[in-house]
Structure formats: structure tokens, C-alpha cells
C-alpha positions as CSV (number, residue, x, y, z in Angstrom):
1,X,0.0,0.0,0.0
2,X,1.3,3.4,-1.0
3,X,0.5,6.9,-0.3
4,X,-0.9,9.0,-3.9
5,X,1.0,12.4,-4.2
6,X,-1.5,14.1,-3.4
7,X,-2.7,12.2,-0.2
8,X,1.7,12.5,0.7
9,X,1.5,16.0,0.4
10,X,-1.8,16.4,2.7
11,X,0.0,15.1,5.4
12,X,2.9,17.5,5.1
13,X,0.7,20.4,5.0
14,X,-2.7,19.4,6.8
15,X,-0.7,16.9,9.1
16,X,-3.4,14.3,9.0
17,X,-4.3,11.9,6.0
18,X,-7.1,8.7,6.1
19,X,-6.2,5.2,4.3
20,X,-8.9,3.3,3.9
21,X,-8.9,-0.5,4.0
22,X,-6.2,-1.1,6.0
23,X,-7.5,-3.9,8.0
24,X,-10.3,-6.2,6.0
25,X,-13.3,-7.7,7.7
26,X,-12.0,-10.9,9.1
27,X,-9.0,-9.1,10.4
28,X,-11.1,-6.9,12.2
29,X,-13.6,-9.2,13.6
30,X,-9.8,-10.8,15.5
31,X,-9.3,-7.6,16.8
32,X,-12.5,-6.7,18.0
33,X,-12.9,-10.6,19.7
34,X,-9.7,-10.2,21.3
35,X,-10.3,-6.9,22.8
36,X,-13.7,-8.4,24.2
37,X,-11.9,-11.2,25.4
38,X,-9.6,-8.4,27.8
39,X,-12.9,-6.7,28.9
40,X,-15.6,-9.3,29.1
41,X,-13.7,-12.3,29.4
42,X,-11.0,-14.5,31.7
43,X,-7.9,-13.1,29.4
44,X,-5.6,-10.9,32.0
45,X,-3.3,-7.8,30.0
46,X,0.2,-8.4,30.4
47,X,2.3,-5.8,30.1
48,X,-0.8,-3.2,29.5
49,X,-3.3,-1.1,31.7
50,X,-6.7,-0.8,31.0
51,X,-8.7,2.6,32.3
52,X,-12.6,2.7,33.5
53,X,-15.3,5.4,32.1
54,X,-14.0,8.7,34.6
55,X,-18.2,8.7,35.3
56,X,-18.3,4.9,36.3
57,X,-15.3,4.9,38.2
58,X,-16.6,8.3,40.3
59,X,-20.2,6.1,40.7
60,X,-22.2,8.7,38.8
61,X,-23.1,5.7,36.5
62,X,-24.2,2.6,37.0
63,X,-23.7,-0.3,35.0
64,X,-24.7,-4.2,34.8
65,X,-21.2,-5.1,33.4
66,X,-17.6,-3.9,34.5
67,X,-16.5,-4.7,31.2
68,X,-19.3,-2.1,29.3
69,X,-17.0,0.6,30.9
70,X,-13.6,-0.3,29.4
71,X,-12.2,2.9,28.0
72,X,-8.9,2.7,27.3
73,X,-6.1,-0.4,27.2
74,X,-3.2,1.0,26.8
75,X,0.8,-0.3,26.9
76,X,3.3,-1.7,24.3
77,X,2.9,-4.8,26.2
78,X,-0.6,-4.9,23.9
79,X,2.3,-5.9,21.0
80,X,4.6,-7.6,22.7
81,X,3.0,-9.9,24.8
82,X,-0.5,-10.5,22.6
83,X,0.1,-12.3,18.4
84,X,-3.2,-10.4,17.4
85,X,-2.2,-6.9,18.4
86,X,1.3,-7.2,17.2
87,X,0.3,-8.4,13.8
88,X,-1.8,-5.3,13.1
89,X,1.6,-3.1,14.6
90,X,4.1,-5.1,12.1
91,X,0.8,-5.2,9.5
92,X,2.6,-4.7,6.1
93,X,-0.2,-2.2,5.0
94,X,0.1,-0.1,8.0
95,X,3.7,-0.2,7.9
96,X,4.5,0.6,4.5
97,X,2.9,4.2,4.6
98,X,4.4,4.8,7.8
99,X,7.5,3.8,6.3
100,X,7.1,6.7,3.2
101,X,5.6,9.5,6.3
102,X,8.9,8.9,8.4
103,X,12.0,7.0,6.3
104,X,13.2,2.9,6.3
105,X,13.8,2.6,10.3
106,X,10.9,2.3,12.6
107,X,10.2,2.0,16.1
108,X,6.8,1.6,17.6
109,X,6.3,4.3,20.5
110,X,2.5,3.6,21.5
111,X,0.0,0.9,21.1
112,X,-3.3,1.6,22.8
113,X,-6.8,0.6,22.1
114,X,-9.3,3.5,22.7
115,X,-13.5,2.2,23.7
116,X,-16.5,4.5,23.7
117,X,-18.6,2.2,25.2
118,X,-22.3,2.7,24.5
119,X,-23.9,5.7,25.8
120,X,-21.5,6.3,28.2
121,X,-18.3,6.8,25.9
122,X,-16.7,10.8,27.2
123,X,-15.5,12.7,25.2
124,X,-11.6,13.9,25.3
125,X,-11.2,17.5,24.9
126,X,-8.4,19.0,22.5
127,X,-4.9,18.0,23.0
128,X,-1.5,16.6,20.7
129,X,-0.2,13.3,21.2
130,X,3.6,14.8,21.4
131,X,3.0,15.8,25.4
132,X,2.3,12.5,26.2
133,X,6.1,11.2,25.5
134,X,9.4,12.7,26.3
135,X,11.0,12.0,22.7
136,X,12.7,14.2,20.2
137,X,12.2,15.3,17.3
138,X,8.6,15.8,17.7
139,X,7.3,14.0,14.7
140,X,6.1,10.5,15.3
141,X,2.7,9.5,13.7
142,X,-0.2,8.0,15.7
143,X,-2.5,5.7,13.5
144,X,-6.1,5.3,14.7
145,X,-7.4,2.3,13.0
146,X,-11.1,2.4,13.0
147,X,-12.4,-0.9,14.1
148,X,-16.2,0.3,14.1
149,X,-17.8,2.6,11.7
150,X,-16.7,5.9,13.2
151,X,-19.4,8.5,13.2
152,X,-19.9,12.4,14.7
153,X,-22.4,10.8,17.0
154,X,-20.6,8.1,18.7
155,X,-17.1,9.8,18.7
156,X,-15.5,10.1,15.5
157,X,-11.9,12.3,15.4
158,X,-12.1,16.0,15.1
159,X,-8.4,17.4,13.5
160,X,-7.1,21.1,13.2
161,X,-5.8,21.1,9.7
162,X,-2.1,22.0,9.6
163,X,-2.3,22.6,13.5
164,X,0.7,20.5,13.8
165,X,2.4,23.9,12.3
166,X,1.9,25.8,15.5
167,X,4.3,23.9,17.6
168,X,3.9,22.3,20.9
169,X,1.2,23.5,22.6
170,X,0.8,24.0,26.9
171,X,-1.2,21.5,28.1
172,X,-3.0,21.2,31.4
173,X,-3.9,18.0,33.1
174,X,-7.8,18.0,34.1
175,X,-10.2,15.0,35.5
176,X,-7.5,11.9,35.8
177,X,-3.5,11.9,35.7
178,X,-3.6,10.9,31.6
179,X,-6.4,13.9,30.7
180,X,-4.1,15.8,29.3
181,X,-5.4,18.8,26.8
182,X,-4.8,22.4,25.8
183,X,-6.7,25.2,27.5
184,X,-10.5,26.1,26.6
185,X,-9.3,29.1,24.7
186,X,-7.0,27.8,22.4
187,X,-9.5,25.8,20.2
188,X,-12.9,25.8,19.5
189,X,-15.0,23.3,17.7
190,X,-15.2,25.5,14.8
191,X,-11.6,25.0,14.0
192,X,-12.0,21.6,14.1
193,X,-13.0,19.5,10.7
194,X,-14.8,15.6,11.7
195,X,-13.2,13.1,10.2
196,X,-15.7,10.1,10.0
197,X,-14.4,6.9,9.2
198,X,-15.5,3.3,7.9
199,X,-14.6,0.5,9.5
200,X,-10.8,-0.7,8.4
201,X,-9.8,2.9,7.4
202,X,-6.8,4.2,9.4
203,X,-6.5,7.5,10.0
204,X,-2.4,9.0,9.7
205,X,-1.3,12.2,11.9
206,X,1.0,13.7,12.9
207,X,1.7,14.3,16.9
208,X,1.0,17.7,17.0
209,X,-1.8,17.5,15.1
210,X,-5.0,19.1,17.9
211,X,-7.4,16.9,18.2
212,X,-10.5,15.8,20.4
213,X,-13.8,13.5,20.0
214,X,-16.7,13.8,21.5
215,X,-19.1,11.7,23.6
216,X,-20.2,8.6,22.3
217,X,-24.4,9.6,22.6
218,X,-25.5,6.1,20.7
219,X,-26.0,2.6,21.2
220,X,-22.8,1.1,19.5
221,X,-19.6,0.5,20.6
222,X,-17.0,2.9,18.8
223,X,-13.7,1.1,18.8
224,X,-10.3,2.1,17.5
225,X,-6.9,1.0,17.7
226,X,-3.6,3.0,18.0
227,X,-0.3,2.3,17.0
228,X,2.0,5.2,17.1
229,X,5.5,4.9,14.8
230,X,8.8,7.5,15.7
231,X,11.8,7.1,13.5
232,X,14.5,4.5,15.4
233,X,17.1,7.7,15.3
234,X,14.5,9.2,17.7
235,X,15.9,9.7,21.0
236,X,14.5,9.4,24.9
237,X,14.6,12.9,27.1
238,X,14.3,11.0,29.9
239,X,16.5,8.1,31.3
240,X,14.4,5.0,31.8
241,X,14.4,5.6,35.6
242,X,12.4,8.6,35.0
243,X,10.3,7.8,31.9
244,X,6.6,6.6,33.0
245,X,6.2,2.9,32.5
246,X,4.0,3.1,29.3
247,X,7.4,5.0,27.3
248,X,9.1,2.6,25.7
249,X,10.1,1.4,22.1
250,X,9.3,-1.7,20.6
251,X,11.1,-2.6,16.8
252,X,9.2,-3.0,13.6
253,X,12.0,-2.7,10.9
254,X,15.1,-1.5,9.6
255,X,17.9,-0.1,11.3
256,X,18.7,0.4,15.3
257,X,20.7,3.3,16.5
258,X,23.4,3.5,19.4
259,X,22.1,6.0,22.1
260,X,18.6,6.1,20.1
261,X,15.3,4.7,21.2
């Protein structure tokens, strides 16, 4: 799978680009059993955490199963420790356009699974990916894989074209350690474009690319999957005494670099 020109220079310029098809129908349905199997069923995460609703965990919701308020699983132990998840992160299809949006020698920074569960999905309010991790450059490339149809009413993405252009932004952290997003003043909806996506479509952007989505106000689940790709010459700004325990690297192909990640 390659990038068109055109779709090449949209990331460049709008930071964000959408494949579609990355993941077909029966590759999907793996995903989306496995990640049931995490929240519903007797399969413990290894190496990963997994995060509650914010309104469920404060009890300002009830629910008749724990597992219908999985949020977020989140840890590169997703990849290493679990065939399914690692085969979409070393999938040749993902790969091969993150190969042309960053050069030959890849590391894998992030792999996360992100759950609007029914109804009760929350929204996350505008913030980069770059804040998160303490590597330089700043110009790794999160993919959201779209395991469910991804819609404006159950949480699709919302982008700021060529917001990635402003630099890194000041974040603040708000209801939980990992809600981490810009100030109320710096974006508004309106300069925000949906970005609604079929199931299997990935969508390609860049880590300071602003972005929220919104509550999850219907009946379906909204699933996604992240993997995020750095170049392997990227480097650590923190030793790993000091890095939190979900920044690490995890190799996907070409090169390795001394003193890199």
C-alpha cells in the first residue's frame, strides 16, 4: 500500500491523511474478539493497563457489566505480549505508509486501544499526542485504526488542519492523571473538521496535530486501535528511571541506532 501524491502531500501540509482499508473484515472481527476477550472475558493484559469510564469509576453511573466501561487499554505490552495486536503493529499495509511519512527505520512508541462504550463513551477534549512522551524530534505518527464505523455521534476524530504547524502547545492536566489537553481558549470546535471513518480505514497524523472526539451519545460501541511509529534515530529525554512505565520502544523494521530509542 502506498501513499498517492497528493494524499503524501496532505499530510505534510494538513498533518493528518485517512487510508482506507487497511485492516479487512475478518482481520477486524480478530481484533474486536480479542479486545472483548480483555474486557468481558478471563484473558488478564500483560504488560498493558486498561482505564474505567472517569463517570463509572466516580459512581455517577451505574452499569450491569464492569467490562461495558472499558475505556482505554493502553501499553506496548498490547504488541509484545499478545500475536493479534502485534500483527496489526508489524501489519505490512500499515507499515508501508508509515514507512514513506517517516524513512526505512521504525520503532513503535505507543500501542493503545481507545472504547467509547455505548452511551456512556466521554468525550476527550483538544490536546497533541507529542506531550504525552518525552522523545525528540517531535514528529512521530499515531494511526487510529477504525475498528467500528466511526461516526460524529458516537465519537469520531475532530483534527485542526495544519495545527501540527503551531508547535507544541501548553497542556494542562484536568479529571485523571492521563487527561491531558490544551486550555478552553486555544480551540474551539469550529476549527476543528470531523473526520468520520469506515470501518478498516486508518487514519495517519502527525503528533501535534490538535485533536479531540466527542461523547459517544448512541448505542454502539466505537472502537479504535492505536499504533503510534517514531523514527528509530529518535531519542528518549528522559532516562528510563524517569520515563513513565508506558514509554518505551518496541522494533518494527530497519535499522537500530546507538544512544537512540
Amino acid at each position: 500500500m502506498a501513499l498517492t501524491d497528493d494524499a503524501f502531500a496532505q499530510y505534510q501540509k494538513k498533518g493528518y491523511v485517512v487510508v482506507e482499508d487497511v485492516l479487512n473484515e475478518d482481520e477486524r472481527a480478530t481484533v474486536k474478539s480479542r479486545l472483548r476477550e480483555y474486557t468481558h472475558g478471563d484473558r488478564e493484559p500483560e504488560g498493558f493497563a486498561t482505564q474505567t469510564e472517569p463517570a463509572v469509576e466516580r459512581g455517577d453511573v451505574d452499569i450491569d457489566d464492569p467490562g461495558n466501561a472499558v475505556r482505554k487499554m493502553e501499553g506496548l505490552g498490547m504488541v509484545e505480549e499478545d500475536g493479534v495486536f502485534r500483527d496489526v503493529a508489524h501489519h505490512e499495509d500499515i507499515v508501508s505508509v508509515a514507512r514513506e511519512l517517516l524513512g526505512p527505520n521504525l520503532k513503535l512508541l505507543r500501542s493503545a486501544a481507545m472504547l467509547k462504550p455505548p452511551e456512556i463513551g466521554s468525550e476527550k477534549s483538544f490536546h497533541q499526542d507529542a506531550p504525552y512522551y518525552p522523545i525528540r524530534p517531535l514528529d512521530h505518527c499515531t494511526v487510529w485504526i477504525a475498528l467500528d464505523e466511526a461516526t460524529p455521534e458516537n465519537g469520531c476524530m475532530n483534527v485542526v488542519p495544519g495545527g501540527h504547524t503551531d508547535g507544541l502547545l501548553d497542556h494542562e492536566t484536568r479529571k485523571y492523571d492521563t487527561d491531558i489537553v490544551v486550555s478552553d481558549d486555544t480551540y474551539d470546535t469550529d476549527d476543528a473538521v470531523e473526520v468520520p471513518m469506515e470501518p478498516g480505514s486508518a487514519l495517519f497524523s502527525h503528533c501535534l496535530v490538535p485533536h479531540y472526539t466527542a461523547e459517544n451519545t448512541t448505542s454502539d460501541w466505537r472502537r479504535a486501535l492505536i499504533m503510534s511509529y517514531m523514527t528509530a534515530r529518535s531519542r528518549f529525554t528522559l532516562s528510563a528511571e524517569e520515563r513513565p512505565d508506558y514509554v518505551d520502544s518496541h522494533h518494527i523494521t530497519g535499522e537500530s541506532f546507538p544512544g537512540c530509542v
